[in-house]
C-alpha positions, -999 to 999 in steps of 0.1 A, spaced: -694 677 66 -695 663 102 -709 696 114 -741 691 86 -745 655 97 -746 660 134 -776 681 130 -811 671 139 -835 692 113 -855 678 82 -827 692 57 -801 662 76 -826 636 70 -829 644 33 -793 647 34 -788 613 51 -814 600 23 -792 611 -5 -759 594 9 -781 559 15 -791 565 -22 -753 576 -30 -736 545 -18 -765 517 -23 -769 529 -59 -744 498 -69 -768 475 -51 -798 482 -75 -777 488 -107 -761 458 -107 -780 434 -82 -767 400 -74 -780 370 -69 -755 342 -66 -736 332 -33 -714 308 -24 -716 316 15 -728 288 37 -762 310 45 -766 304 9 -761 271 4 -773 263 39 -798 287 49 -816 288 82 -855 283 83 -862 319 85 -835 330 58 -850 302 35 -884 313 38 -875 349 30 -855 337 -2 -886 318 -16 -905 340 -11 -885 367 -29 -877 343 -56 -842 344 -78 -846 386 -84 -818 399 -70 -835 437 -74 -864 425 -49 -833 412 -27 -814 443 -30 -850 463 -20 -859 444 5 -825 449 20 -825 483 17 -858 487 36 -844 462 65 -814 491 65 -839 517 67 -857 503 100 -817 494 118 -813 533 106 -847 544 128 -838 519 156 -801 535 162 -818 571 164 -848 557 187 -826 539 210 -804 568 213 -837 594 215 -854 574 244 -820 563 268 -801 590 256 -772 577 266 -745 590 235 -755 628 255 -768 646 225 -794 643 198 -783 635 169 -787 612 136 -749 605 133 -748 565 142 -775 565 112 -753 582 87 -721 555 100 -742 527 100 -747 535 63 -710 543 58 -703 509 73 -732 489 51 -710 504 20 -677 484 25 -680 459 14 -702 460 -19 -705 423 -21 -723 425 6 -749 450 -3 -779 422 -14 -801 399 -2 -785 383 29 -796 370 64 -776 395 85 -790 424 81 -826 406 97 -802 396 123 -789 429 135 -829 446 136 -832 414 161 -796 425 179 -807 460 183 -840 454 196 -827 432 221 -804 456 233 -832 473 239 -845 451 260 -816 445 279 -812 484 289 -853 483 297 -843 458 328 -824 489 344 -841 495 379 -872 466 375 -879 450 405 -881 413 407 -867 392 380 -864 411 348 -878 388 319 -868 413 295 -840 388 294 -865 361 285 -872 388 258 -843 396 248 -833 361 246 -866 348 222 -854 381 198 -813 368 198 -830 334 186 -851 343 163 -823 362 147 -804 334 147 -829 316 127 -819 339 100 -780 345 106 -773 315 128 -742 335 142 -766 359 159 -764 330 184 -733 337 199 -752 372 212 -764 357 239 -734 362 258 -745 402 260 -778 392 277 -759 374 298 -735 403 305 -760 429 309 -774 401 339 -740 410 355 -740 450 342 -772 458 353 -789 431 380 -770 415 408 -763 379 383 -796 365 391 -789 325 383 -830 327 378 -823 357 350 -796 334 334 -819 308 331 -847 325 314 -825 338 289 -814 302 279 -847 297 276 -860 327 255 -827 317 235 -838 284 229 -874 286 226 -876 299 189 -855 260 185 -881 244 197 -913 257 182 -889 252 145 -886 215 156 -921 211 166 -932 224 136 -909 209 113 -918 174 128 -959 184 123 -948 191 87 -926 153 83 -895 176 79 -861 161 85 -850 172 120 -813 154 110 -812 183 83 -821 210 100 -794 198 132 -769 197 104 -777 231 90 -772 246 120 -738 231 129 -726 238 90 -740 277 94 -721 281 130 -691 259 123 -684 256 84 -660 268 65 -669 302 49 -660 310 13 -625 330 15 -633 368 7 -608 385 -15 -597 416 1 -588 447 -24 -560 471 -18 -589 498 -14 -605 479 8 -577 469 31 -567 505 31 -606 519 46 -604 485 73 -575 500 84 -582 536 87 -612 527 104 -596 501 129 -572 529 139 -603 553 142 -622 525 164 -594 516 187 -590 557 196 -629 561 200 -629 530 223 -599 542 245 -618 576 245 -653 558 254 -636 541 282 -615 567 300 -647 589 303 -666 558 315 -664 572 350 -682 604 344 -714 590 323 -746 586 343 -754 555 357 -776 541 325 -753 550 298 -723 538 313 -742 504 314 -755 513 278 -719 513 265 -707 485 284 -731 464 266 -723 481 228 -685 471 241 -693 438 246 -714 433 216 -684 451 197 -652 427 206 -678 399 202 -682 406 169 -645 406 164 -644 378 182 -661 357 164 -653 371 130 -614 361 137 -620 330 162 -649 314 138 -643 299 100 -678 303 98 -682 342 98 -669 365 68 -675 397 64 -712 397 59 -706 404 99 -700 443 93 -737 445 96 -735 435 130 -705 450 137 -713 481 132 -740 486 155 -718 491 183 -695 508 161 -715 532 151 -724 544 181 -688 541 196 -678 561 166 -702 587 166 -692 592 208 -657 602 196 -669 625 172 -697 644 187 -672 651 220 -635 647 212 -625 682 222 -600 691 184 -628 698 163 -607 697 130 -596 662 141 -634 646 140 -641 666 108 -609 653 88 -619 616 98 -654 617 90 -647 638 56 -617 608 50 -644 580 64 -671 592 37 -647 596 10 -633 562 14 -661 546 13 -673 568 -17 -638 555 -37 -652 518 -29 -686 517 -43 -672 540 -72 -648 516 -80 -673 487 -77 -697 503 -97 -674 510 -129 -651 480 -126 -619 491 -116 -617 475 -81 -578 454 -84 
């Protein structure tokens, strides 16, 4: 399977077509609607407008968010394509980004992260387009404006700021100036949403209060199934080998995609750390998550030198993640 999905012709990308449509099936079957996270109850500006306007269908949700998946799906392979920093073509982060998106079932509809992580990637992006710029680089400005506008869909995108800063260190010389205009990109898309809600008599109060409940509430408790517990497992065991892997051959990586990774690595353990650190986050986060993840895993896989080792956990991977939305699907999840 992993030697199919690591190719690069038109037959992988009907392939990878036919596993999205494999494990989102669920999504469109049976699509919900009702949520008790605090994005739900409490949504963010942007995340509010995007639920009017889609209305209480929980098909157009699961569409729409299928389509948002879609365009993370072209981003991974375009970032990849143009820094080329993994060392090989290939559309395998697409095909574990998708894996990932399937773990969590409950997940699979209309929600405000998956916005988010088009905004995380594309500043990324941005951050790795500062390598080598002369002057200060205000693609952290950039980058900065995209993390908050995120965040005005998945207020926990927020936090994300910390790899802008990070890449300052990475990839300039800590500019204090480039620190500075990326606290200001991060809170300019604030500002116009305050000046607009005051032009509109809004209630500034509200929208303060929103934030602090979306960044420091008390997320619904998620009820974790044996199946599930079993593929978070297996695939914390196959992270934490594919990050010691990434790192010891750090060292031998040109200069860019050393920096590349250093900033997936960081946007990686912050996701974890906020997940674990913050009542606020649940696991609506895999969508962010597995950014890095994806591209962390795919690393491991495309280079480890036992070739029968990636193929078993990939093949295991899949078929995990197959048992979950099965299970979902017909009801026998305990």
């Amino acid at each position: 399977m992993l030697k199919i999905f690591k190719g690069t012709g038109p037959g992988v990308i009907l392939l990878i077509a036919a596993t999205f449509l494999l494990l989102w099936i669920g999504a469109f079957t049976d699509p919900r609607v009702t949520s008790y996270a605090i994005f739900d109850a409490r949504p963010m500006p942007l995340y509010g407008i995007l639920r009017t306007l889609l209305g209480d269908s929980g098909l157009a949700g699961a569409f729409f968010s299928s389509a948002v998946l879609i365009l993370i799906l072209f981003l991974l392979v375009y970032f990849n394509t143009s820094v080329f920093f993994i060392g090989e073509r290939t559309f395998l982060p697409a095909v574990i980004y998708i894996l990932f998106s399937a773990i969590f079932p409950e997940c699979q509809s209309l929600n405000p992260v998956l916005p988010a992580a088009v905004f995380l990637v594309l500043a990324i992006m941005r951050i790795m387009d500062s390598y080598r710029k002369q002057g200060v680089a205000y693609n952290f400005f950039d980058a900065g404006i995209l993390l908050g506008i995120g965040s005005l869909f998945y207020a926990g995108l927020i936090w994300f700021g910390v790899i802008a800063i990070a890449g300052i260190v990475i990839i300039r010389t800590g500019s204090i100036r480039e620190i500075a205009v990326t606290l200001a990109g991060l809170i300019a898309p604030y500002l116009i949403t305050a000046g607009i809600f005051y032009l509109l008599d809004r209630d500034l109060l509200l929208f303060l209060s929103d934030i602090g409940k979306n960044l420091f509430g008390k997320a619904p408790d998620f009820e974790f199934t044996k199946l599930t517990v079993m593929i978070l497992i297996f695939t914390g065991l196959i992270l934490i080998v594919s990050v010691a892997y990434l790192v010891s051959g750090m060292n031998k990586k040109k200069i860019k995609a050393g920096m590349t990774f250093s900033i997936l690595l960081w946007a990686f353990f912050l996701s974890l750390g906020v997940y674990f650190v913050l009542p606020s986050v649940s696991v609506e986060i895999v969508y962010i998550t597995a950014v890095p993840a994806s591209y962390i895993l795919a690393h491991y896989l495309i280079f480890v030198r036992k070739r029968l080792v990636p193929e078993i956990i990939f093949s295991l991977f899949f078929l995990l993640v197959l048992l979950v939305q099965a299970f979902h699907l017909f009801g026998r999840v305990t």
